[in-house]
C-alpha positions in Angstrom: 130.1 142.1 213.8 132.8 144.6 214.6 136.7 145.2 214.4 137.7 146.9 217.2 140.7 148.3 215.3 139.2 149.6 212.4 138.7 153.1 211.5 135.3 152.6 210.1 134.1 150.5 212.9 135.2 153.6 215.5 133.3 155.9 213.4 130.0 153.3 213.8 130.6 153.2 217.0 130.6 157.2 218.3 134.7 156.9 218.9 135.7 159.1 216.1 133.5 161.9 214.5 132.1 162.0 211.4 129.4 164.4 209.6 126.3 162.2 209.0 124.7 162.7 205.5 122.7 159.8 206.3 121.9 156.5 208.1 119.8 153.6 208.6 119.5 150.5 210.6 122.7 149.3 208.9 124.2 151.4 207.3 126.0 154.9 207.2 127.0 157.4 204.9 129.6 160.6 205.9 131.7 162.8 204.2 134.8 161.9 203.5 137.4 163.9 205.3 139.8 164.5 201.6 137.3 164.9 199.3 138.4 164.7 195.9 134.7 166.6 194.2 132.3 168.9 195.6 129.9 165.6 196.9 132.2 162.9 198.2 130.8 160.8 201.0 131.8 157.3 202.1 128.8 154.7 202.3 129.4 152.1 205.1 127.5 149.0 205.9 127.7 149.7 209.9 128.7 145.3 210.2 132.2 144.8 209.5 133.3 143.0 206.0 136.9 144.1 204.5 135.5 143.9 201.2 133.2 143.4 198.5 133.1 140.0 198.0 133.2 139.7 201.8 129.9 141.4 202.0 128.1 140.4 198.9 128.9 136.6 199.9 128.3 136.7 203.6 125.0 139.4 203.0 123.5 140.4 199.7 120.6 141.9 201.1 123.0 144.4 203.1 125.2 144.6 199.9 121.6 146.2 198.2 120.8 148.7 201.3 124.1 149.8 200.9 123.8 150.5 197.4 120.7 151.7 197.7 121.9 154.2 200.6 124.1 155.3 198.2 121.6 156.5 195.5 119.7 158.1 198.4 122.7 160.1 198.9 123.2 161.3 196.0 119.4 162.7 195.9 119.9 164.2 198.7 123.1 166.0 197.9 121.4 167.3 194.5 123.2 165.1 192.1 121.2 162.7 191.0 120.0 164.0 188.0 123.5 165.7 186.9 125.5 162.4 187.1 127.7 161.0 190.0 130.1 158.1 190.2 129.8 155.0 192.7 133.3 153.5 193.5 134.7 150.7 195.5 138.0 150.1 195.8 138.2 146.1 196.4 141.8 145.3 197.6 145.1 146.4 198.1 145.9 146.4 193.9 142.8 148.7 193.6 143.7 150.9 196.1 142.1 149.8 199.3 143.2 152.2 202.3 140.7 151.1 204.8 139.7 146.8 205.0 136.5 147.9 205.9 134.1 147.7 202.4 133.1 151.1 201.6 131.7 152.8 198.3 132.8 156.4 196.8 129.6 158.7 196.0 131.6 161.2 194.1 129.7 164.1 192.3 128.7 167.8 192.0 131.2 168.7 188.6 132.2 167.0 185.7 134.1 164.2 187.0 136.5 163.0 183.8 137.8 159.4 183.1 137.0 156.5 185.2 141.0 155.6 185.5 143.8 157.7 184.3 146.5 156.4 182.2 
C-alpha cells in the first residue's frame, strides 16, 4: 500500500534520500532532516496509513514493530537508558505535517515539558 504523492512513501521507495538508522521488513527509521535534539529520527511503517488510528485499526501488529523499531532506535543511538521521548502527531490540530503516520524518537539532552504553554 503506497501513495504515490507522499513524501514518506518516496523516501520507502529509493526517490528521495534519507540516512537509514535502521529498517526491517516493514518498517524504517531516518533522521529527520530539522532535528529539534541531538537524536531525532522519524520511525515509518514502510505501508502507507495517514495516521494513528489508521494504522492501529487496519494493523496492530505493524502498529507494535513500529513501536518497537522505535525503542531499537533509541538503543542504538545511546539513549535508552538516559531517557527519550516518543511522539506522534495524530492530525492536523496536533500538528500533522506529513499524512503519513510517523513517530518522533527525540533524545540525547534534557528535553523539558511535553507541551509548552
Amino acid at each position: 500500500m503506497n501513495d504515490p504523492d507522499c513524501l514518506f512513501c518516496k523516501i520507502v521507495g529509493g526517490d528521495l534520500p534519507s540516512t537509514k538508522v535502521l529498517e526491517t521488513e516493514r518498517v524504517l527509521a531516518f533522521r529527520d532532516i530539522n532535528p529539534h535534539a541531538p537524536t531525532h529520527v522519524l520511525v515509518i511503517p514502510k505501508d502507507h496509513y495517514a495516521n494513528v488510528a489508521e494504522l492501529t485499526g487496519a494493523d496492530p501488529g505493524l502498529a507494535a514493530e513500529v513501536l518497537a523499531a522505535a525503542a531499537g532506535v533509541a538503543d542504538a543511538e545511546g539513549v535508552a537508558d538516559s531517557g527519550w521521548r516518543l511522539l506522534a502527531n495524530s492530525g492536523p490540530n496536533a500538528g500533522q505535517e506529513v499524512s503519513h503516520v510517523h513517530f518522533h524518537v527525540f533524545g540525547g539532552r534534557p528535553l523539558g515539558p511535553m507541551l509548552s504553554a
